[in-house]
FIKOLZA-1660 file (N, C-alpha, C; in steps of 0.1 Angstrom, whole numbers, plus 5000, padded with zeros to 4 digits):
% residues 170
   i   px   py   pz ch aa at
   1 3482 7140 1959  A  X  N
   1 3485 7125 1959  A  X CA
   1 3473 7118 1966  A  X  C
   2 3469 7111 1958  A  X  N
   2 3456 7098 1966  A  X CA
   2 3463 7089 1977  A  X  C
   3 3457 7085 1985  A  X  N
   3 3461 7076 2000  A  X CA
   3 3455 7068 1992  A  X  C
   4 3458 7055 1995  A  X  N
   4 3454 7037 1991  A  X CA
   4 3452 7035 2006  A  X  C
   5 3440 7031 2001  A  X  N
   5 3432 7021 2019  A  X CA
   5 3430 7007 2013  A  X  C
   6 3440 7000 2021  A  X  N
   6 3434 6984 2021  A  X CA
   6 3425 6983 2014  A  X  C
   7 3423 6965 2009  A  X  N
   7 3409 6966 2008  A  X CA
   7 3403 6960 2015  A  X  C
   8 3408 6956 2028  A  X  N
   8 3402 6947 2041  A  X CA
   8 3397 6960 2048  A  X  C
   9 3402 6970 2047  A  X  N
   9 3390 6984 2053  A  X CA
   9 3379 6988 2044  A  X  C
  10 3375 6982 2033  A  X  N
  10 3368 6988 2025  A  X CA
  10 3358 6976 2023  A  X  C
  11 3341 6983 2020  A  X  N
  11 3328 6973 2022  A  X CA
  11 3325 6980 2006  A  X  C
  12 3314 6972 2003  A  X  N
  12 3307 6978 1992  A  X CA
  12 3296 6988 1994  A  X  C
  13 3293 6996 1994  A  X  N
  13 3282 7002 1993  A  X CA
  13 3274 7006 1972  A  X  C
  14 3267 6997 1970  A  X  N
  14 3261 6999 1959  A  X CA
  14 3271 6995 1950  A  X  C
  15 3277 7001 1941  A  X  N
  15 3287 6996 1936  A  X CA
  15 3300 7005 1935  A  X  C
  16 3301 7011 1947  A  X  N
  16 3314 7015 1953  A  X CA
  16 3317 7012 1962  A  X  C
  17 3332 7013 1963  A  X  N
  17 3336 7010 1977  A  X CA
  17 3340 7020 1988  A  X  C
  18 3340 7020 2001  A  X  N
  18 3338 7028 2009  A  X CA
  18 3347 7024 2021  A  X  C
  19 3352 7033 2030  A  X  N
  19 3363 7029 2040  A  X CA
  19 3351 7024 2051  A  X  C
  20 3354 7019 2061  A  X  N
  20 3344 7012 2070  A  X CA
  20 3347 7018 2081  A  X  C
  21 3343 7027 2085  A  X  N
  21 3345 7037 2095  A  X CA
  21 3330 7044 2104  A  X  C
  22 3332 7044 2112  A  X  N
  22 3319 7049 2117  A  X CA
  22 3324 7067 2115  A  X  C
  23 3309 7074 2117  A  X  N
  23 3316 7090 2117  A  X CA
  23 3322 7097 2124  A  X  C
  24 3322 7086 2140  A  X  N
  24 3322 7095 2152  A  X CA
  24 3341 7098 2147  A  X  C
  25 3345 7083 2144  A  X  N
  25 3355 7083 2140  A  X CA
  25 3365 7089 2132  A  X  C
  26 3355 7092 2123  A  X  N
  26 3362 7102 2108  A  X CA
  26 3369 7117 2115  A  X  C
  27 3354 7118 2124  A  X  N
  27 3359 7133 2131  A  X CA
  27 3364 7136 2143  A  X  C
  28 3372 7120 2144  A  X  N
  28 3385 7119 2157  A  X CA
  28 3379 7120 2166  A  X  C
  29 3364 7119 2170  A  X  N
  29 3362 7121 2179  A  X CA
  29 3356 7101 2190  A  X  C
  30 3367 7100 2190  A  X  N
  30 3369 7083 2191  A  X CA
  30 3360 7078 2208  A  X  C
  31 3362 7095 2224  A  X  N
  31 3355 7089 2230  A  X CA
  31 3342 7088 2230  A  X  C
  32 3335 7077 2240  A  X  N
  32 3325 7070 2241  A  X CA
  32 3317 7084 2242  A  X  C
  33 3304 7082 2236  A  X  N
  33 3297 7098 2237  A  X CA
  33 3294 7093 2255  A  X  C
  34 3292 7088 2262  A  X  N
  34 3288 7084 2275  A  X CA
  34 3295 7098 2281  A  X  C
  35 3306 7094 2282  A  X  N
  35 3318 7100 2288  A  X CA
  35 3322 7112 2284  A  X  C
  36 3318 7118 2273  A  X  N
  36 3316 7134 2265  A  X CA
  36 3308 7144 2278  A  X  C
  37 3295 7140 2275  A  X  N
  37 3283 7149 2281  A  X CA
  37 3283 7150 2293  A  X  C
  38 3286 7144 2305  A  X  N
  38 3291 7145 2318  A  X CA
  38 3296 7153 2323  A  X  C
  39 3310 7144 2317  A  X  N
  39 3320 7152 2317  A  X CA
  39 3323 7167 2317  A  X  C
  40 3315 7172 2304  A  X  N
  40 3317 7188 2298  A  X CA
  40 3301 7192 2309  A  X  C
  41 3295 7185 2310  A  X  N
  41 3285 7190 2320  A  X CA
  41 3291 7194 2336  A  X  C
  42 3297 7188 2341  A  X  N
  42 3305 7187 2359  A  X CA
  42 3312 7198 2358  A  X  C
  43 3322 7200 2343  A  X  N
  43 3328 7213 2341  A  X CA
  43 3325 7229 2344  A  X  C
  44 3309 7228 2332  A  X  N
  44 3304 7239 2331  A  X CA
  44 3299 7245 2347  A  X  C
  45 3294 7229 2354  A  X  N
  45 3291 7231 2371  A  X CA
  45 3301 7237 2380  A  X  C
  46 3312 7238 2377  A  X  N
  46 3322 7239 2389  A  X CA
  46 3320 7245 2401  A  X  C
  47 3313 7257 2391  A  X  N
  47 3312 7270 2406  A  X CA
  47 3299 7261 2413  A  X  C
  48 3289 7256 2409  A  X  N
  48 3273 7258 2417  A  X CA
  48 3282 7240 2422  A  X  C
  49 3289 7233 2418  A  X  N
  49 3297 7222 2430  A  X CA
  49 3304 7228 2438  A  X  C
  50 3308 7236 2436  A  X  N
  50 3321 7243 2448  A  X CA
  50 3311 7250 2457  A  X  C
  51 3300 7256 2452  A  X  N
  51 3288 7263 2463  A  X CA
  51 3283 7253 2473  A  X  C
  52 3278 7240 2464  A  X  N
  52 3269 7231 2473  A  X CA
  52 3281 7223 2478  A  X  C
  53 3291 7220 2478  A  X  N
  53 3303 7216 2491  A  X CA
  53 3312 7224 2485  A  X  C
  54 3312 7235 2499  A  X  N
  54 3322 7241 2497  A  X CA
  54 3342 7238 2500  A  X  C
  55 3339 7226 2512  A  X  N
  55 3351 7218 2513  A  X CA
  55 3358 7210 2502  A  X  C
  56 3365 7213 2498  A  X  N
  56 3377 7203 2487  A  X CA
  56 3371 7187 2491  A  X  C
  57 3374 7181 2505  A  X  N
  57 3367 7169 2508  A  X CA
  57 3355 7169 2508  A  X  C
  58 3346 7176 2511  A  X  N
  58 3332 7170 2511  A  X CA
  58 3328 7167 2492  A  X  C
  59 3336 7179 2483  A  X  N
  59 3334 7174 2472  A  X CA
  59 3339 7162 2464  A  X  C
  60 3349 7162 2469  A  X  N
  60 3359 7147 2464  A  X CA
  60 3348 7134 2469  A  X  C
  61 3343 7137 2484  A  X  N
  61 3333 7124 2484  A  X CA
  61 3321 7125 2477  A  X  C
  62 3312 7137 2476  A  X  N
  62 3305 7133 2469  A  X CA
  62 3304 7133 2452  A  X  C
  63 3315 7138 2444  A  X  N
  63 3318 7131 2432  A  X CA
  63 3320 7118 2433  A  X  C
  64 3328 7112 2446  A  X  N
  64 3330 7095 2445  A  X CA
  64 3316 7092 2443  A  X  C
  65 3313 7098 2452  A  X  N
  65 3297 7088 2455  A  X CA
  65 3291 7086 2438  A  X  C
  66 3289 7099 2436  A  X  N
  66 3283 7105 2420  A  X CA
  66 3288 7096 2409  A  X  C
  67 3299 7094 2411  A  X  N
  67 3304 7086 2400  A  X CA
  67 3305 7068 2401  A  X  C
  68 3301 7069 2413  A  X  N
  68 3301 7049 2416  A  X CA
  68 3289 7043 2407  A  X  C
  69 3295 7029 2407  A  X  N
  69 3286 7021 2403  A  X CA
  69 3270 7024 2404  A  X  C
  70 3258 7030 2396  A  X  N
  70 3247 7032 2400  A  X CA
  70 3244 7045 2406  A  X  C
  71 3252 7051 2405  A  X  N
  71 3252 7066 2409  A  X CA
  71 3248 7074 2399  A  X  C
  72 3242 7085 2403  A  X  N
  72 3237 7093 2392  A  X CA
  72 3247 7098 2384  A  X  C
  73 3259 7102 2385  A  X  N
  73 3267 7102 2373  A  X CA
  73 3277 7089 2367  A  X  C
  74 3272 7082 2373  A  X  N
  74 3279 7066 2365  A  X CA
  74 3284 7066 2354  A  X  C
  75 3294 7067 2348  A  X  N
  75 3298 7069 2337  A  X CA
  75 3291 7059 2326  A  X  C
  76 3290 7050 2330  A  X  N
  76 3281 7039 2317  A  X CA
  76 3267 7037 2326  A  X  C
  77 3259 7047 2329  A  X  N
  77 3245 7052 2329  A  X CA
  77 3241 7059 2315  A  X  C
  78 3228 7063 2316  A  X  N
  78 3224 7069 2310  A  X CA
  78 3223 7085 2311  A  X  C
  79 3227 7091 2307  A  X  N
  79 3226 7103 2309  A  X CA
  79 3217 7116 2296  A  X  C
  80 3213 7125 2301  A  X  N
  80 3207 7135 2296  A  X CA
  80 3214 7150 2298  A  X  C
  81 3209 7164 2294  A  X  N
  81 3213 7173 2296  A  X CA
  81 3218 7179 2307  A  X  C
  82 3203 7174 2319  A  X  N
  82 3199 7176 2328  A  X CA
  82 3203 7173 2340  A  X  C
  83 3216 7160 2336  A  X  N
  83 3219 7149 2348  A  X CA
  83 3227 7158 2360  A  X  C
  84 3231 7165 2350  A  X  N
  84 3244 7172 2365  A  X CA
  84 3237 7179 2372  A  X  C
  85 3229 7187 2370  A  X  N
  85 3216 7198 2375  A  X CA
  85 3208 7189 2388  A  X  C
  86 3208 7176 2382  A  X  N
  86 3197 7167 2392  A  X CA
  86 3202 7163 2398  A  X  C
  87 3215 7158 2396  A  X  N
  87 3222 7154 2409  A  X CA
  87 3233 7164 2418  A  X  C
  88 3229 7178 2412  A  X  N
  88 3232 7184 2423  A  X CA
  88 3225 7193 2432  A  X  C
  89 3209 7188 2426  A  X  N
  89 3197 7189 2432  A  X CA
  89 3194 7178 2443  A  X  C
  90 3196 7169 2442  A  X  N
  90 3194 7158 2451  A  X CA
  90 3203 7145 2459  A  X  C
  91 3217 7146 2451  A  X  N
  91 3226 7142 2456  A  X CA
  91 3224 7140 2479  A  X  C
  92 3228 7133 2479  A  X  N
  92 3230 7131 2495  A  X CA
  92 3237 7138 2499  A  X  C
  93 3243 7141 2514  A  X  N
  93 3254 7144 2518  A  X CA
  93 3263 7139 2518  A  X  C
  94 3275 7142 2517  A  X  N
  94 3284 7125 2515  A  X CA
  94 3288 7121 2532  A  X  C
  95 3291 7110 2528  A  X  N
  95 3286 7099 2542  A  X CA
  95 3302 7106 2550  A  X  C
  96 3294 7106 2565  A  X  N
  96 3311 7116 2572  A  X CA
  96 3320 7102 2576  A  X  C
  97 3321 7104 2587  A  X  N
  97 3332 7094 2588  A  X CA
  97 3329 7082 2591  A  X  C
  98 3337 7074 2582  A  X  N
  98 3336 7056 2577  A  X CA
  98 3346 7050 2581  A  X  C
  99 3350 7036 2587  A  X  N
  99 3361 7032 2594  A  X CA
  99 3359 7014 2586  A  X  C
 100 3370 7013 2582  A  X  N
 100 3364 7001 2575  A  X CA
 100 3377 6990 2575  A  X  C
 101 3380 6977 2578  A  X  N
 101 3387 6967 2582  A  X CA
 101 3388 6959 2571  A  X  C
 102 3399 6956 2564  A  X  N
 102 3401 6948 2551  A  X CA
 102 3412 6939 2550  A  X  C
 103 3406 6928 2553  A  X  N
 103 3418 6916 2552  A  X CA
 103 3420 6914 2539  A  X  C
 104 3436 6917 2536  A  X  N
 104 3435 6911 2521  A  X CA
 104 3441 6903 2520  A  X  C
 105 3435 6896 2507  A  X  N
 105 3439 6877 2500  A  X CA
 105 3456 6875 2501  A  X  C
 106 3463 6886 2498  A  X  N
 106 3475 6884 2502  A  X CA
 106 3484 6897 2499  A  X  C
 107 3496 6896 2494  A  X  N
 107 3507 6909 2493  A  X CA
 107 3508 6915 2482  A  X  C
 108 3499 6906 2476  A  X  N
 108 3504 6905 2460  A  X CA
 108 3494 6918 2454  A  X  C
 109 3493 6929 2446  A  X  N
 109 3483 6940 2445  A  X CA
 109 3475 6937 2429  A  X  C
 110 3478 6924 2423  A  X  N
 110 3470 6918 2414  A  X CA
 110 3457 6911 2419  A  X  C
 111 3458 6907 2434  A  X  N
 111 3446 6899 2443  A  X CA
 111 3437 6909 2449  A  X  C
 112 3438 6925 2448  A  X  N
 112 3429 6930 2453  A  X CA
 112 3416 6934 2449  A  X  C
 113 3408 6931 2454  A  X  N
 113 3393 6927 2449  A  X CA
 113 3387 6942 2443  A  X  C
 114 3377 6941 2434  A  X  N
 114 3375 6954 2432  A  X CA
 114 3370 6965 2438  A  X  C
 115 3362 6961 2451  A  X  N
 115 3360 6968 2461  A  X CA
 115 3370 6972 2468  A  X  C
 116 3381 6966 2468  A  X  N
 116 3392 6972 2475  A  X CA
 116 3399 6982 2469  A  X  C
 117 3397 6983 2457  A  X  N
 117 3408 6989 2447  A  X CA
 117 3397 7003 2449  A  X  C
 118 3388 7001 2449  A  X  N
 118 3382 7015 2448  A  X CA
 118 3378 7024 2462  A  X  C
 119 3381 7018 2468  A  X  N
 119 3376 7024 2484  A  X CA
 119 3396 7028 2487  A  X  C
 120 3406 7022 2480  A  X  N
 120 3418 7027 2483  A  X CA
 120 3422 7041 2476  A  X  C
 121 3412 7040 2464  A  X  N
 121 3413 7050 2457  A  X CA
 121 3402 7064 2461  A  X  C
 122 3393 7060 2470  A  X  N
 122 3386 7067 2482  A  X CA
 122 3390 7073 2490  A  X  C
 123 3397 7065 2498  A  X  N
 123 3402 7066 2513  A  X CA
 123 3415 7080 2513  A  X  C
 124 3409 7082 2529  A  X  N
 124 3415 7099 2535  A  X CA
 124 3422 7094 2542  A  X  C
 125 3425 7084 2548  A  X  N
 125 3436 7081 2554  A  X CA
 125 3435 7058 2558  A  X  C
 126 3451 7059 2556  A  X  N
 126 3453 7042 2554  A  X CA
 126 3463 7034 2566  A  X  C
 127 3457 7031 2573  A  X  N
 127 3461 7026 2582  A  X CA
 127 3466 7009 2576  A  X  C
 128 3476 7004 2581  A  X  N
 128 3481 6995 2575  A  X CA
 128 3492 6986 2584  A  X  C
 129 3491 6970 2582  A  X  N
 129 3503 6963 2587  A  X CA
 129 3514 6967 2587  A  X  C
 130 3527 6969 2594  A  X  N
 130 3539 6968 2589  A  X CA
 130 3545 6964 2574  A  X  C
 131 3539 6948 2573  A  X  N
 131 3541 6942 2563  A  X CA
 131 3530 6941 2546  A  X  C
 132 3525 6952 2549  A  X  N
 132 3519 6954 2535  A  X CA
 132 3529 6961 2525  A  X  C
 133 3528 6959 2516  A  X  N
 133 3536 6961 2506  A  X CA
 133 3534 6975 2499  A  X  C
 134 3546 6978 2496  A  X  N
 134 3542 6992 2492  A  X CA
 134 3535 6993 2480  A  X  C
 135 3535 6982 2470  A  X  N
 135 3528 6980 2457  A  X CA
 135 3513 6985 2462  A  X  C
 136 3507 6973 2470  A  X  N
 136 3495 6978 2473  A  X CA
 136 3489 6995 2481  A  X  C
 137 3504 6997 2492  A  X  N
 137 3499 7010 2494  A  X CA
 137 3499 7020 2483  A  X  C
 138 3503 7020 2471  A  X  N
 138 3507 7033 2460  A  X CA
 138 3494 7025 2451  A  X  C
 139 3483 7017 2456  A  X  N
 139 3470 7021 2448  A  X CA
 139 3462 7028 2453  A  X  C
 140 3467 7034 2467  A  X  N
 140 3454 7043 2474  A  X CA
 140 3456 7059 2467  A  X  C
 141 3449 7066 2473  A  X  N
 141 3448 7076 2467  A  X CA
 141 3464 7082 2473  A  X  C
 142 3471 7092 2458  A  X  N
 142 3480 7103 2461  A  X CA
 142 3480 7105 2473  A  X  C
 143 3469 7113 2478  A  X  N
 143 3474 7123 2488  A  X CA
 143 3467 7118 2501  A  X  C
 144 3463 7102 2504  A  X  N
 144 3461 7098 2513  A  X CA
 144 3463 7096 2521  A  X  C
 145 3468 7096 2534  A  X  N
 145 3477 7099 2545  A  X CA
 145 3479 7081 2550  A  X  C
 146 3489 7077 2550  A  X  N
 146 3496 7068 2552  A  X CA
 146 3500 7062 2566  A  X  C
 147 3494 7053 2576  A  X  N
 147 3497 7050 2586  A  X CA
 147 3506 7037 2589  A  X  C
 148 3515 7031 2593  A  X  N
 148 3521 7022 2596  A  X CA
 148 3519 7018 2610  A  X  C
 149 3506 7015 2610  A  X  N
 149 3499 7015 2627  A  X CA
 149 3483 7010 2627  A  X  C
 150 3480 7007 2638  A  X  N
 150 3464 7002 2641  A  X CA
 150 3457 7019 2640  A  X  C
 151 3449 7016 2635  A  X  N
 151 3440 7027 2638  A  X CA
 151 3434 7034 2647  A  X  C
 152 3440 7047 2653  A  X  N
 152 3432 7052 2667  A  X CA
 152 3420 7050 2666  A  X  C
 153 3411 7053 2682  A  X  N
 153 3399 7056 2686  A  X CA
 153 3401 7066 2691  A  X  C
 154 3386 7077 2686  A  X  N
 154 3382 7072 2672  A  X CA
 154 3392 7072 2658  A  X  C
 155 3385 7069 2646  A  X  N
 155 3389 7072 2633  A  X CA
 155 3392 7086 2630  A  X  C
 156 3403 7089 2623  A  X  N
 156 3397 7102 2615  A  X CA
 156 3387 7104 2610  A  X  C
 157 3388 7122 2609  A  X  N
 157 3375 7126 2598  A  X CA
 157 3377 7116 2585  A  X  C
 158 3369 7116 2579  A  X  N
 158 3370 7112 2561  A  X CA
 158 3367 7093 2562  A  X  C
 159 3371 7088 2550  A  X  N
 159 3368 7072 2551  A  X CA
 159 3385 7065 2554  A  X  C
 160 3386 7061 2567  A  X  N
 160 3398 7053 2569  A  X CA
 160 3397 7036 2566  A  X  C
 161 3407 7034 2557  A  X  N
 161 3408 7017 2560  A  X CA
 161 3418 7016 2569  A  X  C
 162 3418 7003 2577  A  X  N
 162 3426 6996 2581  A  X CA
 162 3432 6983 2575  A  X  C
 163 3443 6983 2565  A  X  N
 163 3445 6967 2557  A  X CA
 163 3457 6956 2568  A  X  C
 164 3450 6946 2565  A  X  N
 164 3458 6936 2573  A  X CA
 164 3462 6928 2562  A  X  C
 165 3476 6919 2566  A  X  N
 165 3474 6907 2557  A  X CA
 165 3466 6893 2570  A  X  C
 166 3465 6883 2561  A  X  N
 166 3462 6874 2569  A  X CA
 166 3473 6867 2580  A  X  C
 167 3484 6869 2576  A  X  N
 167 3492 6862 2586  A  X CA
 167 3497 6874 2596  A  X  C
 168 3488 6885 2600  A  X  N
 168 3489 6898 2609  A  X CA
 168 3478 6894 2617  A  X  C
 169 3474 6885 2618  A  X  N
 169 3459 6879 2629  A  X CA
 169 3462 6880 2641  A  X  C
 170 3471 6877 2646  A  X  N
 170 3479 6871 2660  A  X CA
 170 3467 6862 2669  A  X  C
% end
């Protein structure tokens, strides 16, 4: 039995018609090639990442790092065969302990700026107002450790926020 395609999906080519499809598509293969090669590249890496940090955290920060904005594995960078190889040739160490103070615009977890959303999806432990909302605490990471308190001196190991609202000023 023949399939009937629109003919709003169909162009001319010469003097037939043809579905308008690109090929990546034809052969399902619909993600971005960006995000292909990386990806199957970080994979094939696992063991020579797990060598060069051998800590579960040291590697979770420096994939964050790897994968940020402008980072050698940036997902909408440019990438080559070679990318994973080189950045785990020269990659930094990832940054130890970060303590970082964040007033936010308000309770509401549609107001949180993009730098916020991603340093919550960073952070090793979240120090927090009473009155923050849990909306916004369940954008930090899973297994973040959760404070309902000011932050000791010092911080923990790893990157801590501290979130306030604004009417927590005193």
């Amino acid at each position: 039995m023949r399939e009937s395609i629109p003919a709003s999906v169909l162009s001319p080519i010469g003097n037939k018609m043809r579905p308008q499809m690109s090929s990546r598509i034809k052969r399902g293969a619909v993600a971005p090639r960006i995000w292909v090669k990386p990806s199957a590249a970080i994979s094939a890496a696992r063991e020579k990442i797990r060598a060069r940090w051998p800590e579960g955290a040291q590697r979770r920060r420096a994939l964050d790092h790897g994968f940020a904005a402008g980072g050698l594995l940036d997902p909408f960078g440019n990438h080559t065969p070679y990318t994973v190889d080189h950045w785990l040739k020269v990659a930094d160490e990832p940054k130890g302990n970060r303590f970082i103070e964040i007033t936010l615009l308000s309770n509401n977890p549609d107001d949180l700026t993009l730098l916020t959303a991603r340093l919550l999806g960073e952070a090793d432990h979240v120090f927090h107002d009473t009155d923050v909302s849990a909306a916004i605490l369940n954008r930090a990471r899973a297994d973040a450790v959760r404070h309902a308190s000011a932050p000791p001196s010092p911080a923990p190991d790893g990157l801590s926020l501290f979130l306030r609202l604004p009417t927590s000023h005193g």
